[in-house]
C-alpha positions as CSV (number, residue, x, y, z in Angstrom):
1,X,33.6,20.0,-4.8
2,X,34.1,16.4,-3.8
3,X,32.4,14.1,-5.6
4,X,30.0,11.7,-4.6
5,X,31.1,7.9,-3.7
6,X,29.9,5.6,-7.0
7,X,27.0,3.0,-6.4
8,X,25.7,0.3,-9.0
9,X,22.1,-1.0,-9.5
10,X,22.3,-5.1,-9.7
11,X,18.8,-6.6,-11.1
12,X,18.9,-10.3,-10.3
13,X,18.6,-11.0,-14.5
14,X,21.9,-9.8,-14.0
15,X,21.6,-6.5,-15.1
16,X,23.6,-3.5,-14.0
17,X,23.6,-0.2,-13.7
18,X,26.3,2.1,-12.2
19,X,25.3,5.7,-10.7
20,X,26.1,7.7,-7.8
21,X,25.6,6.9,-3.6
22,X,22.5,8.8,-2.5
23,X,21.5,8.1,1.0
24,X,23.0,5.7,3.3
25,X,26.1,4.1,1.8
26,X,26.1,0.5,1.9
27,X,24.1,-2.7,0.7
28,X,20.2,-3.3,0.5
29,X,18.7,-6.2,-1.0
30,X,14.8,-6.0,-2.4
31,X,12.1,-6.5,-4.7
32,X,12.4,-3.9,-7.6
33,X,9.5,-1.6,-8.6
34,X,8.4,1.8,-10.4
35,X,6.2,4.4,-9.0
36,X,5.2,7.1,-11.6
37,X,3.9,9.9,-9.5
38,X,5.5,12.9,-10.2
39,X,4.8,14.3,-6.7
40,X,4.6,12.4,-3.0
41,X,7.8,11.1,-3.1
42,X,7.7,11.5,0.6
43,X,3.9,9.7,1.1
44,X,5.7,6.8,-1.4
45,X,8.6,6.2,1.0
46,X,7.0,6.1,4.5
47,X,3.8,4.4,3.3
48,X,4.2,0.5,5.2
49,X,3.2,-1.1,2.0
50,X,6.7,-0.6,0.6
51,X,8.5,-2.3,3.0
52,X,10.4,-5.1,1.3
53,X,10.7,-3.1,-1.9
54,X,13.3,-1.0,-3.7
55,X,11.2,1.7,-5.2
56,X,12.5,3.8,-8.1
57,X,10.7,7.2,-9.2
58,X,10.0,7.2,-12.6
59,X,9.9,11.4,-12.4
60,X,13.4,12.4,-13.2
61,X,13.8,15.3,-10.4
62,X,12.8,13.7,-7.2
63,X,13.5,16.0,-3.8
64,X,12.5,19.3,-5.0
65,X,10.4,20.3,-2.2
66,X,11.8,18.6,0.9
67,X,10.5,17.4,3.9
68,X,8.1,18.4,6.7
69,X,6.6,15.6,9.5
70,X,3.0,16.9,8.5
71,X,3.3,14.1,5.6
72,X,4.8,11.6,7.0
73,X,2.4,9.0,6.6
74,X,4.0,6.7,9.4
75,X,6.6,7.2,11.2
76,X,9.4,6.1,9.4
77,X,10.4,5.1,6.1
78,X,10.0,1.8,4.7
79,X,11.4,0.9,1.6
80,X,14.2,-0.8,1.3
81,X,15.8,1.1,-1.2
82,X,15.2,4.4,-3.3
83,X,16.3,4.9,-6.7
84,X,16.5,8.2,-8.7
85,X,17.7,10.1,-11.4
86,X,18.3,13.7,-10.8
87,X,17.9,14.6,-6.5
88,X,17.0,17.8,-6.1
89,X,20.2,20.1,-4.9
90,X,18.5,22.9,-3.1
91,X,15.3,22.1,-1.4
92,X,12.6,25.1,-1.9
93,X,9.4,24.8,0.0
94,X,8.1,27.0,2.5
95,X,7.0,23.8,4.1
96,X,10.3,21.8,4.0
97,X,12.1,21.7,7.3
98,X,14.9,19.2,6.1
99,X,16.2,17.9,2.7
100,X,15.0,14.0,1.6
101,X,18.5,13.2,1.8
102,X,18.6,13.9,5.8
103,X,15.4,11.6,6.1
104,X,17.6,8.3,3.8
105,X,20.3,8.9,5.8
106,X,18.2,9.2,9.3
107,X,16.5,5.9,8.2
108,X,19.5,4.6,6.8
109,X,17.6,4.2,4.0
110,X,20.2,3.5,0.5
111,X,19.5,4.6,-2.6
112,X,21.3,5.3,-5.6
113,X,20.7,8.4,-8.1
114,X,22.2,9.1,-11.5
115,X,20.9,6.2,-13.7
116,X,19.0,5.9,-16.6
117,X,15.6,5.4,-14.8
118,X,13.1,5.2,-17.8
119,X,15.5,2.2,-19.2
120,X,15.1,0.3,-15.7
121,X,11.5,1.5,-16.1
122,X,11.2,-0.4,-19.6
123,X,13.3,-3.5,-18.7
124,X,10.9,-3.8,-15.4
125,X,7.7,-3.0,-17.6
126,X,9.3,-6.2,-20.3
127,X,10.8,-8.7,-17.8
128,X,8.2,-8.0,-14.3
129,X,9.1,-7.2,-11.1
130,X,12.6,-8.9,-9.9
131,X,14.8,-8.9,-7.4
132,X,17.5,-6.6,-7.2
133,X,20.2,-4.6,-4.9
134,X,21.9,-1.1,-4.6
135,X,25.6,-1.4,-3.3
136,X,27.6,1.5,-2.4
137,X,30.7,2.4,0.0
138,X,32.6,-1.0,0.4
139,X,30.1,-3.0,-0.8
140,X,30.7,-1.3,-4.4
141,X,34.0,-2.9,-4.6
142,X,32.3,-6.7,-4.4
143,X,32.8,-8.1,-7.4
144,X,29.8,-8.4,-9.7
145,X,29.1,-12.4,-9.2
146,X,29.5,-11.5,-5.2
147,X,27.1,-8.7,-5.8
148,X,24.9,-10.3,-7.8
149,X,24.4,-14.0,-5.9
150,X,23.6,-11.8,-2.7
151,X,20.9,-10.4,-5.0
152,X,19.7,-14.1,-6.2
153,X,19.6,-15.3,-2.4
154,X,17.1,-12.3,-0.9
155,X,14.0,-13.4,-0.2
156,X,10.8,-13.2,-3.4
157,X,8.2,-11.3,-2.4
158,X,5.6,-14.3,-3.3
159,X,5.0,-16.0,-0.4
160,X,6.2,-13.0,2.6
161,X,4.0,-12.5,5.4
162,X,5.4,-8.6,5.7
163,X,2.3,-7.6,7.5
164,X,3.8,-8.5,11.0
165,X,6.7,-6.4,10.1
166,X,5.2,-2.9,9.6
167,X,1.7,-3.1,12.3
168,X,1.7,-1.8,15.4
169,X,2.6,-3.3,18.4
170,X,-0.1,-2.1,20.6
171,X,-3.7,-0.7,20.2
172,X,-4.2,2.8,20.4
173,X,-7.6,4.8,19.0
174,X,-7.8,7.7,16.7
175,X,-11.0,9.5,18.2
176,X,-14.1,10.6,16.1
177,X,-14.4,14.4,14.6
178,X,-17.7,15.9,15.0
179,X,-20.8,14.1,15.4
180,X,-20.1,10.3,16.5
181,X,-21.7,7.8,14.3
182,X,-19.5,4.4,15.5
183,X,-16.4,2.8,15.8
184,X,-14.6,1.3,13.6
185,X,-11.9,-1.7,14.3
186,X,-8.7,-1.2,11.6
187,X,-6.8,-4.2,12.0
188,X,-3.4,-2.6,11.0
189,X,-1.8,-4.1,8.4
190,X,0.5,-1.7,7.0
191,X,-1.9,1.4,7.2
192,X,-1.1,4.7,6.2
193,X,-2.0,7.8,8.9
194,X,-4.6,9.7,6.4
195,X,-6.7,6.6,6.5
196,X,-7.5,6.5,9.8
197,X,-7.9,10.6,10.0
198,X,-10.0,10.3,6.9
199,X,-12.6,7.6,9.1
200,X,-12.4,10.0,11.9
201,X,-13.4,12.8,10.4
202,X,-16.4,10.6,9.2
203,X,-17.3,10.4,12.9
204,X,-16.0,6.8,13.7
205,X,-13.7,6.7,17.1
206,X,-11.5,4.4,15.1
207,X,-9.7,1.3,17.2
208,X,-6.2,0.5,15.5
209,X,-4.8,-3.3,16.1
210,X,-1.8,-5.0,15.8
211,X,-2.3,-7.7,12.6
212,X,-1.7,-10.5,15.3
213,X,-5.6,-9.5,16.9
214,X,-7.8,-12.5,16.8
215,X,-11.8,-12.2,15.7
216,X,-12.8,-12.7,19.3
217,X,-10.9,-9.6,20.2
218,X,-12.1,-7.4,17.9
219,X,-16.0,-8.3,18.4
220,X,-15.3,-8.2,22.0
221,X,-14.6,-4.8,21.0
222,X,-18.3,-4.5,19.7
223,X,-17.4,-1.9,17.4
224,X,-19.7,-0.9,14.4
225,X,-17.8,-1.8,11.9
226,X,-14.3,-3.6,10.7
227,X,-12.2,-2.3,7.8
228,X,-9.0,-4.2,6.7
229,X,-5.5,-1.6,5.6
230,X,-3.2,-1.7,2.9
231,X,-0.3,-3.2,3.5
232,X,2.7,-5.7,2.1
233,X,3.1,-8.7,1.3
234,X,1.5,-11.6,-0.7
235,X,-2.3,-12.3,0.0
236,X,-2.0,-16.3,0.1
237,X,0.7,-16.1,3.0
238,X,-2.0,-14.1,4.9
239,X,-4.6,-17.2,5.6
240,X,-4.9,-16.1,9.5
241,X,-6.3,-12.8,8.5
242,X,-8.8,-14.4,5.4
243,X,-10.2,-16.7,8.8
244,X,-10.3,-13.7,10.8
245,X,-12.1,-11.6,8.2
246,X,-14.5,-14.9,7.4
247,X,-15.8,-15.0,11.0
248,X,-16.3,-11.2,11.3
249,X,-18.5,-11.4,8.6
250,X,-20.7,-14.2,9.6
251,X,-21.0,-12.4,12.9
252,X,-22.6,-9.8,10.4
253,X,-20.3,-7.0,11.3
254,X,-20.1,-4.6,7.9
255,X,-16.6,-3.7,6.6
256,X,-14.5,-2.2,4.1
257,X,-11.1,-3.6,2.8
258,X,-8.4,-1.2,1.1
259,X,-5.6,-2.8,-1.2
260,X,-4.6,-6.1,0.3
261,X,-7.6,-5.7,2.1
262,X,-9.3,-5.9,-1.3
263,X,-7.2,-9.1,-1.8
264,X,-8.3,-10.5,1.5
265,X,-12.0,-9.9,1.1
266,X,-11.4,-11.8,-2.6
267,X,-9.6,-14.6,-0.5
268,X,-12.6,-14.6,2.4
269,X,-15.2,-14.8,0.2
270,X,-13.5,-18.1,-2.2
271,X,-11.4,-16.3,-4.8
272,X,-8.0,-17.0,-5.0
273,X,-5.0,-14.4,-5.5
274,X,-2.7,-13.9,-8.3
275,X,0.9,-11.7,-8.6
276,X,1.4,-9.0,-11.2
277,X,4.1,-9.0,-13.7
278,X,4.8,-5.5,-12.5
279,X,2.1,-4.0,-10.2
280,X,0.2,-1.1,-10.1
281,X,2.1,2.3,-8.4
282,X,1.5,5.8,-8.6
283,X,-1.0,8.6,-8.4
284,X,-2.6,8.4,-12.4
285,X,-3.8,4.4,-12.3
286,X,-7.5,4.7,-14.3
287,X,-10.3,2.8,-12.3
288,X,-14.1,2.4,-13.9
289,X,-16.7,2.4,-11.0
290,X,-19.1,0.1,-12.3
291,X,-21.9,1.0,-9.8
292,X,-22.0,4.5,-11.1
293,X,-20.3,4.5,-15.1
294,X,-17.5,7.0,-12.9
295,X,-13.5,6.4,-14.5
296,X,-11.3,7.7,-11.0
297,X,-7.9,8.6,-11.5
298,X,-6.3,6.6,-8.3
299,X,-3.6,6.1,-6.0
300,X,-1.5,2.3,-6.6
301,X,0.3,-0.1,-4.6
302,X,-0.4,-3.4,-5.1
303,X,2.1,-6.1,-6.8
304,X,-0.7,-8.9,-6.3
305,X,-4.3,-8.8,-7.4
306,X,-8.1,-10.8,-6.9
307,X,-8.6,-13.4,-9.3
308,X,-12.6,-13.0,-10.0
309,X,-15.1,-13.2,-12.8
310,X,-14.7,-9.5,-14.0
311,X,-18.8,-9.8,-15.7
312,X,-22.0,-10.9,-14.2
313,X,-23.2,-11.5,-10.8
314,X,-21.5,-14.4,-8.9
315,X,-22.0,-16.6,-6.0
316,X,-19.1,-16.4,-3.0
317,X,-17.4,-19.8,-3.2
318,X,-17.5,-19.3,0.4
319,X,-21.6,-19.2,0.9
320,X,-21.6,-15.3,1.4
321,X,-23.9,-14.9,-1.3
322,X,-24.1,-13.0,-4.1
323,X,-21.1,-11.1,-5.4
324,X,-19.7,-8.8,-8.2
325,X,-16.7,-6.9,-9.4
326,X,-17.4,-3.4,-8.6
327,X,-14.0,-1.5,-10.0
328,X,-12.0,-2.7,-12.7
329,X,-8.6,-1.1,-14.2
330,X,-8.7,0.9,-17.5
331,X,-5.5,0.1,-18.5
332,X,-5.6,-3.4,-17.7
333,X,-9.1,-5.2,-17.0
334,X,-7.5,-6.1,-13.3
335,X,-9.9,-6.4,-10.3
336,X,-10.0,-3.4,-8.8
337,X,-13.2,-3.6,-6.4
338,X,-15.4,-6.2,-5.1
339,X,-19.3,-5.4,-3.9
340,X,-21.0,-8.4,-2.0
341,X,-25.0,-8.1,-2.3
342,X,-25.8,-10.0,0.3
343,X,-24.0,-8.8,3.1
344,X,-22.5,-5.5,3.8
345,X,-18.9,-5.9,2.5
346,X,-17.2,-4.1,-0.1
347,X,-13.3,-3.0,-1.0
348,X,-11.2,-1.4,-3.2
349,X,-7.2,-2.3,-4.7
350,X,-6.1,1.2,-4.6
351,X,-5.5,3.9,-1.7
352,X,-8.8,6.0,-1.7
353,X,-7.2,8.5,1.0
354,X,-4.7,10.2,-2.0
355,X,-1.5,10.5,0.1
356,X,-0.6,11.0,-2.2
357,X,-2.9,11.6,-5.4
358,X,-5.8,12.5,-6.5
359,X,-9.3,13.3,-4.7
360,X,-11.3,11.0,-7.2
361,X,-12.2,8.0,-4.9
362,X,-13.0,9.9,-1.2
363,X,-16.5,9.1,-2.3
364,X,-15.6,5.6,-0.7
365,X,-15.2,6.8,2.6
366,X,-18.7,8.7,2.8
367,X,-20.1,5.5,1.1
368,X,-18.4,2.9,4.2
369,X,-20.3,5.9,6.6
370,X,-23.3,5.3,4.9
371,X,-23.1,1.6,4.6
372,X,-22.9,1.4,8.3
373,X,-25.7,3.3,9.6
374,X,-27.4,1.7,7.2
375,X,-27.2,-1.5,8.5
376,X,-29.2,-3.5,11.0
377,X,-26.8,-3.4,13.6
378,X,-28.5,-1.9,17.3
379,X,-25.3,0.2,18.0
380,X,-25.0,1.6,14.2
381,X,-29.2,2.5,14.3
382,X,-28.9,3.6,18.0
383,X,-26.0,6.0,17.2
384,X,-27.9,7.1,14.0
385,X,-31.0,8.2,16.1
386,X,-29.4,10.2,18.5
């Protein structure tokens, strides 16, 4: 048996650790971060909120199951690295139709397996989210200053406008399931496919734009609604789409924000944004829904969060009204939700559609439904009566 090509690990605090090539051989350069879901390895990698990041699996045995395209969650991967211990060697799963090493190599994705993940984990967890690269093939042999300045001169993910990376280029529309209740405009920001199925089956014919669309164009669209994807990135760099949000609201169109679009709602209505030591990701991050005493067990991805009065009933900087903070984390008092009172806005930090997770939070979805023909809008009560 041949054995596989060593790769090393270079943090930009200028810690190393040496393992084996998984994946593309070669050199990527990233921000590093943990996810600790023990399943939905393959949700994790082609989720567009990733992209910029070298992700590392906190679960030891990563692979087990394969790969099929039903969970592809867009249609590529998007990290820029992938870090494991122990990859699976024999795919078993009567849904796999390839290993995840085919899909890293496809993607020329590069990873790195055979290190001591729960030490990175705890170095991450004491020191924050850094820098870092994976080298492997030639770029092994660089010396460890060489390998370690290319680290030091990648880009920090505070202040990346990574949005404009991963949309789409063009519109296209997901059409409603069932009864029609609206449409809904997603301004595309990174979204992951069982979003937009989720708000179809909900009965909204559901108009996906490129992040680049401009408030004009989307209430030219007269749609019933507007709702704002996850996606990467850091909130403040994003001021285009906080203007764009602003004016759909005053034009009194309801919406619903997801992850940075929780962060952008914070930013529209006058609170400012803030960047994690370490983030939030996985599939077991404890919520508390405030409106109804409910703790969710929720799908994370965020590295930046709202900065907002977690008690009380507050008045929107931005002359939106009143305001609260609906969600909050259990684990670590962060803003997790935000509920306007006034107008008919709401959002969430985390990924209510579970790919992957838990079921906790599709509540929200059925609550955006019922938020819009709710509202005084002519199409939303003219679609209602029919």
């Amino acid at each position: 048996m041949i054995a596989p090509e060593p790769a090393v690990f270079v943090l930009e605090d200028g810690k190393r650790f040496v393992g084996r090539a998984y994946g593309a051989h070669g050199r990527t350069i990233g921000e590093a971060v943990f996810a600790t879901g023990m399943t939905g390895y393959q949700e994790t990698l082609t989720d567009p909120s990733y992209a910029g990041q070298i992700v590392m699996m906190t679960a030891p045995h990563i692979g087990n199951t394969g790969t099929n395209d039903e969970d592809l969650e867009s249609s590529r991967i998007w990290v820029s690295g992938f870090v494991v211990r122990d990859p699976s060697r024999v795919v078993s799963n009567f849904r796999a139709t390839r290993s995840l090493d085919d899909d890293l190599v496809r993607d020329d994705v590069v990873g790195i397996s055979g290190i001591d993940t729960r030490a990175v984990t705890r170095h991450i967890r004491s020191s924050g989210a850094m820098r870092a690269g994976i080298f492997s093939g030639p770029d092994f042999e660089l010396s460890p200053d060489a390998q370690l300045e290319l680290v030091r001169a990648g880009a920090e993910m505070a202040g990346q406008n990574l949005s404009k990376v991963v949309s789409t280029p063009e519109p296209y529309t997901v059409a409603a399931v069932g009864e029609r209740v609206g449409s809904v405009v997603v301004l595309d920001l990174g979204v992951k496919k069982s979003t937009l199925n989720y708000l179809a089956d909900r009965g909204f014919d559901v108009e996906v734009l490129p992040e680049s669309s401009t408030s004009a164009e989307i209430l030219a669209l007269d749609p019933s609604a507007l709702f704002y994807s996850n996606g990467p990135g850091d909130p403040e760099a994003s001021e285009g789409h906080v203007q764009v949000l602003r004016d759909v609201l005053h034009a009194g169109l309801p919406y619903f924000g997801i992850c940075f679009g929780n962060q952008l709602l914070g930013r529209a209505l006058g609170f400012g944004t803030y960047k994690l030591p370490f983030g939030h990701r996985g599939i077991n991050q404890p919520v508390l829904d405030r409106t109804t005493g409910r703790v969710e067990i929720t799908s994370q991805n965020h590295g930046f969060a709202v900065d907002a009065p977690r008690e009380g009933v507050i008045e929107s900087p931005e002359g939106f009204g009143l305001v609260e903070v609906s969600h909050v984390s259990l684990n670590d008092d962060v803003v997790e939700g935000i509920r306007c009172l006034e107008i008919n806005a709401f959002s969430v930090q985390y990924h209510p559609e579970a790919a992957a997770g838990p079921h906790d939070s599709m509540y929200l979805f059925d609550r955006f439904r019922d938020m819009v023909l709710s509202s005084n809008l002519p199409h939303a009560n003219s679609q209602e009566s029919k």
